[in-house]
C-alpha positions in Angstrom: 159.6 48.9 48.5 157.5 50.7 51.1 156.5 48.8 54.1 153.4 50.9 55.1 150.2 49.8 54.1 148.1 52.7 52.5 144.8 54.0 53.6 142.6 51.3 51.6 144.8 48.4 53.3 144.9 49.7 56.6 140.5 49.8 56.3 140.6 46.2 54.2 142.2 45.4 57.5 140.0 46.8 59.8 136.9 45.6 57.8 138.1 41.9 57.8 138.6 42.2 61.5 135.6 43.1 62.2 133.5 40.8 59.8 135.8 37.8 61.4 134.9 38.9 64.8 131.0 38.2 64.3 131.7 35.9 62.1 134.2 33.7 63.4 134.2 33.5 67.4 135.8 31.3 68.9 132.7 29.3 69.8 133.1 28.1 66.0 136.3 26.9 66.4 135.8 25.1 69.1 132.7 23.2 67.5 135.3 22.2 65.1 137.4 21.1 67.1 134.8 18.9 68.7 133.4 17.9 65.6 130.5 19.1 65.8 130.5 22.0 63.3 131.7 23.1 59.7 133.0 26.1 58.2 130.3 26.3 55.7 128.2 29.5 56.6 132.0 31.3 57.6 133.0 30.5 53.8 129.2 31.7 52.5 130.2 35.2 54.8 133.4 34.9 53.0 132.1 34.1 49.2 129.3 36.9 49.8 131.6 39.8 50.6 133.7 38.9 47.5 136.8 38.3 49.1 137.9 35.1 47.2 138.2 37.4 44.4 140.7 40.0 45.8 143.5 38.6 44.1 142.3 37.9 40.5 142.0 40.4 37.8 139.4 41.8 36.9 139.0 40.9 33.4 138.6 37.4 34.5 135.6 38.5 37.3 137.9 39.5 40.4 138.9 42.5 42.2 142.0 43.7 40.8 144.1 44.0 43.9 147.5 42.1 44.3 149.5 39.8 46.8 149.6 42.6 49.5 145.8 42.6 49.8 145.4 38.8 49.9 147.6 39.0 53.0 146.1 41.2 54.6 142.8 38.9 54.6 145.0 36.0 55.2 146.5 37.0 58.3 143.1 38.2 59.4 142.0 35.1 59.2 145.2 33.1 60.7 144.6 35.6 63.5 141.1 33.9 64.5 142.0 30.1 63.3 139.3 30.6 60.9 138.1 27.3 59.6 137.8 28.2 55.9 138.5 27.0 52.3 140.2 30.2 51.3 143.7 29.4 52.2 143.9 26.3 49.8 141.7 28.2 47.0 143.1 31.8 46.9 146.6 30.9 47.6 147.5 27.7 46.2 145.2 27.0 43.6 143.9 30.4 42.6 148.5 30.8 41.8 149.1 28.3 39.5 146.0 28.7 37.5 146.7 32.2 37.1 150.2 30.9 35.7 148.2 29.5 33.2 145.9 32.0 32.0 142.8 29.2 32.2 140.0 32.0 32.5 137.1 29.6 33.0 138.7 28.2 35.8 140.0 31.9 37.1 136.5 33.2 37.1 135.0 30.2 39.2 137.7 30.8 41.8 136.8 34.6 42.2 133.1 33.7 42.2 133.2 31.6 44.6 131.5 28.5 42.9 134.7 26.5 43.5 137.1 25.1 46.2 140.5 23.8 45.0 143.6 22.6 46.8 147.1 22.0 45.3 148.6 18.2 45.3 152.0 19.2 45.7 154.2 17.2 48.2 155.1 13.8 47.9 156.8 12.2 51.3 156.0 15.7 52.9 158.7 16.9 50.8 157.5 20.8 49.3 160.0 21.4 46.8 159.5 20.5 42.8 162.4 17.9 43.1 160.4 15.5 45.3 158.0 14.7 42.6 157.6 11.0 41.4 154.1 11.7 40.2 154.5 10.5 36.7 152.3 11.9 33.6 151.9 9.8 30.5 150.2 10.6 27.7 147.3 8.2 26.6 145.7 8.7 23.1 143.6 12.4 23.7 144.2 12.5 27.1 147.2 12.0 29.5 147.1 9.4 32.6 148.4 10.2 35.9 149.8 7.8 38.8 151.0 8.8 41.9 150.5 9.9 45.7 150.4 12.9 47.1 150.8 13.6 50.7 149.4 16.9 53.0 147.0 18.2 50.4 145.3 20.9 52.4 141.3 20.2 52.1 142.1 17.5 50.1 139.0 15.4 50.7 137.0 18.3 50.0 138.0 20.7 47.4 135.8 20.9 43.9 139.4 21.0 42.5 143.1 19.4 42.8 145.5 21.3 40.8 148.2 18.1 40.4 152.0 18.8 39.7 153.2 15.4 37.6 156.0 15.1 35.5 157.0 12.9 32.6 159.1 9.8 33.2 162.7 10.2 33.2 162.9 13.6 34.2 164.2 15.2 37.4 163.9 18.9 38.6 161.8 21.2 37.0 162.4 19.3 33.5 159.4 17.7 32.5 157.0 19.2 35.0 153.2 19.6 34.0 150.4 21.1 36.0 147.2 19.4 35.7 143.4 20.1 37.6 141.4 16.8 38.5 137.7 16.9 40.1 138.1 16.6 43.7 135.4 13.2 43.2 138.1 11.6 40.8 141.2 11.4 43.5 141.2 8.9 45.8 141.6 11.3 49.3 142.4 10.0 52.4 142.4 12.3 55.5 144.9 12.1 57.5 144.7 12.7 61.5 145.8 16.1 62.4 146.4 18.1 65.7 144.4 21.2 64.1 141.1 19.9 62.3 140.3 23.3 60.8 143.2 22.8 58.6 142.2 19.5 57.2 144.8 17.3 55.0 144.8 14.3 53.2 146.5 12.1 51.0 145.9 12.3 47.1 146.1 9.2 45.7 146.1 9.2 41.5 146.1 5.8 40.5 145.2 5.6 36.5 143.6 9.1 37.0 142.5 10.3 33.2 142.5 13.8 32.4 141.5 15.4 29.2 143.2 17.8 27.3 141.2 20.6 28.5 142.4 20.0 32.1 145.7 20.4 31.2 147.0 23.9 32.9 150.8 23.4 32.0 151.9 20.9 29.9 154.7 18.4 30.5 158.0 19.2 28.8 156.5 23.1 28.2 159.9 24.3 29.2 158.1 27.5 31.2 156.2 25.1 33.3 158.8 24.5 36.0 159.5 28.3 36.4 155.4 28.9 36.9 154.8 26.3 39.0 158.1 28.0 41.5 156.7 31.5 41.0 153.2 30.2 42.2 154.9 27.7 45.6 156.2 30.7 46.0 152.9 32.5 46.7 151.6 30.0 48.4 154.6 29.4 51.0 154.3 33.2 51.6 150.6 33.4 52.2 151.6 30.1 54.8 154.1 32.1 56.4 151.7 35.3 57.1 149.3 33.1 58.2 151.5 31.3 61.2 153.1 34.4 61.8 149.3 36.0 62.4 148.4 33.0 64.7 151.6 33.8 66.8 150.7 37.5 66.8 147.4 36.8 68.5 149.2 34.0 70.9 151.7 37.1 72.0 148.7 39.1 72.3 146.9 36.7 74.4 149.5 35.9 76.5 150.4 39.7 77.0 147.1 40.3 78.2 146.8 37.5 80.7 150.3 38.8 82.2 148.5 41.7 82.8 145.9 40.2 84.8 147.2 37.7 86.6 148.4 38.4 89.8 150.9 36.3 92.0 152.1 38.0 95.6 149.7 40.7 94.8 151.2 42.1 91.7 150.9 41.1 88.0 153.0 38.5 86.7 153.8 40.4 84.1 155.4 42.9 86.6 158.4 40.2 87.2 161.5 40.9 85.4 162.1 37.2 84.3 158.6 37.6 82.7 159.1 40.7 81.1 162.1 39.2 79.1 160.1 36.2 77.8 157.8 38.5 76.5 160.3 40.9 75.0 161.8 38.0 73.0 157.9 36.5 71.9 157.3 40.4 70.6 161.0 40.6 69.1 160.3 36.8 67.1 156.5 37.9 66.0 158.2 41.5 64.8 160.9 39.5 62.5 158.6 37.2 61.3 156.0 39.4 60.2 158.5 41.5 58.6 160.1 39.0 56.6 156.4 38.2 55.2 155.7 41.4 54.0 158.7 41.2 52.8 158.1 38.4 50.6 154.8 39.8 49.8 156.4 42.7 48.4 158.6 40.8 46.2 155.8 38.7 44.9 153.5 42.1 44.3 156.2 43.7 42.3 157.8 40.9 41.0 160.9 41.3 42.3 163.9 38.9 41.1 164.6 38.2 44.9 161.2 36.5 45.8 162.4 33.0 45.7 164.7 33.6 48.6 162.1 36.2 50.5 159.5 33.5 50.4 161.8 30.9 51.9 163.4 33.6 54.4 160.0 34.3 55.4 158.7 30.5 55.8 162.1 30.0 57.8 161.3 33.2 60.1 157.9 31.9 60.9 159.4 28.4 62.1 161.2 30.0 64.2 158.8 32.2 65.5 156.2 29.8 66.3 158.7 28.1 68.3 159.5 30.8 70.6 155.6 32.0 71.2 154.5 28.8 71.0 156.5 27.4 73.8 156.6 30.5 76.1 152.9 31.7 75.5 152.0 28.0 76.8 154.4 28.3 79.8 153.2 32.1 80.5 149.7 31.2 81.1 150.3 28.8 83.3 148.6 25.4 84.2 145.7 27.2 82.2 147.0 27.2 79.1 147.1 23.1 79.0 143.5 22.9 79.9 140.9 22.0 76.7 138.2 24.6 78.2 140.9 27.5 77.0 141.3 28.6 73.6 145.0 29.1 73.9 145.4 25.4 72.4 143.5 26.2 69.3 145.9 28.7 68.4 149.2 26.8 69.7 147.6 23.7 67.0 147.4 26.4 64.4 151.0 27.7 64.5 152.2 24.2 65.0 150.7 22.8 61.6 151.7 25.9 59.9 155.5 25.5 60.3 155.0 21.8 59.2 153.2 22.8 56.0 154.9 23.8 52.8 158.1 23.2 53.9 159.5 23.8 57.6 162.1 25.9 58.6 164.9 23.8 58.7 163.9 22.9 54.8 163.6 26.3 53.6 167.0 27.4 55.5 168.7 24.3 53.1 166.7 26.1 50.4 168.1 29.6 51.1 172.0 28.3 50.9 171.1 26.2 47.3 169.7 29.7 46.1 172.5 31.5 47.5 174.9 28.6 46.3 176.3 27.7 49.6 175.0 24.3 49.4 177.7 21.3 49.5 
């Protein structure tokens, strides 16, 4: 695996930095946070520069480029706390329909002409074993019941991608992927401490769905490995994105202990300070590591990328709660005021070691992979 990004990454990089900058300032997250402003001209810049398309093929109207690349444009926009549809759509639904091969749906995605989400969790629980959503079928059609909790966009997305399973299963046994109209769920948003990561609750109660919508089939005993390969995706693209928001809070918090000054010298001169730092750079430099990691797994489909993408998931967990906690402390009385940006990006890490599974949950995960589990 080679951990440098070529010449075409490094300037996909560059150019999504400097699109983000214009159009993304903070000003914009802020009027979200006030609610007072959407994300919809951000996700037009987005839809217009083709980048919802970077990770499907191109026989099915996308760019051709692989995991590596969507990261890159994910962090980018973890980096700013950019209030956008594209986490949810290219990461979590974007995966699972491409383990289905459902073209129509594929080429919608890359266009741009649809949101989706993925109704995963039940009880905030992220892993396949959780699921009570039950599946039955119902003459030409199958029937679903069932309630999903911390559906990202869920009250908004075009589409729900819905993992059900038949009655009297457990595990991946009897899993089924399914894709309901986002105006045929009952969602319910929930209140959340970062509003440009919106959840809600799914709620399927008698939810029909005809055959057509019907991306892996119950008892198709490959379901339960696609739907893993694509959480998997999706848990990595989480993990680069909270690890990105707690790059730019070490950044931040780097630069004002360089200008603050305290007995006539920069606070970042003091020793004590110095070490804080070290260990916010040290936690940011494992975390992002282990992402790329994962990513690398995914993009060459690499046998270990179950355990990468929970090693990576557990990394950023723990990162957030280093730079989190000391980049608040750092900056001082400042950094708990609402007129300072700091707080967006403290909400943004916070949520994203809560979603798709938290550290803790994905350490228990590593020792049932590695079979060190009681």
């Amino acid at each position: 695996m080679d951990f440098e990004f070529t010449d075409d990454q490094l300037e996909l990089r560059d150019n999504a930095r400097a699109v983000l900058a214009t159009a993304c300032p903070s000003s914009l997250v802020r009027s979200i946070f006030d609610g007072e402003g959407t994300g919809d001209a951000l996700w037009a810049t987005l839809v217009e520069l083709d980048w919802p398309a970077i990770g499907v093929s191109e026989e099915h109207g996308g760019l051709g480029l692989g995991f590596i690349e969507v990261g890159i444009v994910v962090e980018e926009l973890g980096r700013v706390v950019a209030p956008s549809p594209f986490l949810a759509t290219v990461t979590q639904l974007a995966p699972m329909v491409r383990q289905s091969e459902s073209p129509a749906l594929l080429a919608r995605i890359a266009s741009g002409s649809c949101t989706g989400t993925l109704a995963l969790a039940e009880g905030g629980l992220w892993h396949t074993d959780a699921v009570r959503t039950l599946a039955r079928r119902a003459g030409g059609s199958w029937v679903l019941d069932g309630e999903k909790s911390h559906v990202i966009d869920g009250a908004t997305a075009d589409e729900v991608a819905v993992v059900a399973r038949l009655e009297d299963t457990v595990g991946d046994a009897g899993l089924g992927l399914f894709v309901v109209p986002g105006d045929e769920v009952d969602a319910r948003p929930s209140a959340v401490i970062d509003p440009t990561v919106p959840v809600a609750t799914v709620v399927l109660n008698g939810v029909e769905v005809g055959l057509d919508r019907v991306l892996l089939e119950p008892g198709d005993p490959g379901a339960g490995l696609a739907i893993q390969r694509a959480l998997q995706e999706a848990t990595t693209a989480m993990a680069l994105s909270t690890t990105a928001t707690c790059r730019a809070i070490f950044e931040a918090t780097l630069q004002y202990a360089k200008d603050r000054e305290q007995f006539g010298r920069p606070i970042g001169s003091f020793q004590a300070l110095k070490h804080r730092l070290a260990d916010m750079y040290l936690a940011v430099e494992r975390a992002s590591s282990l992402a790329y990691y994962a990513a690398l797994t995914i993009a060459e489909d690499d046998d270990r990328r179950a355990m990468a993408a929970s090693m990576a998931k557990a990394a950023a967990g723990d990162c957030q709660r280093v730079v989190v906690g000391d980049g608040l402390q750092l900056h001082g009385g400042i950094g708990f005021t609402w007129e300072h940006d700091l707080h967006f990006l403290l909400k943004r890490a916070k949520s994203g070691d809560l979603l798709f599974g938290t550290a803790a949950s994905h350490r228990a995960q590593l020792a049932r992979l590695m079979g060190l589990a009681a």
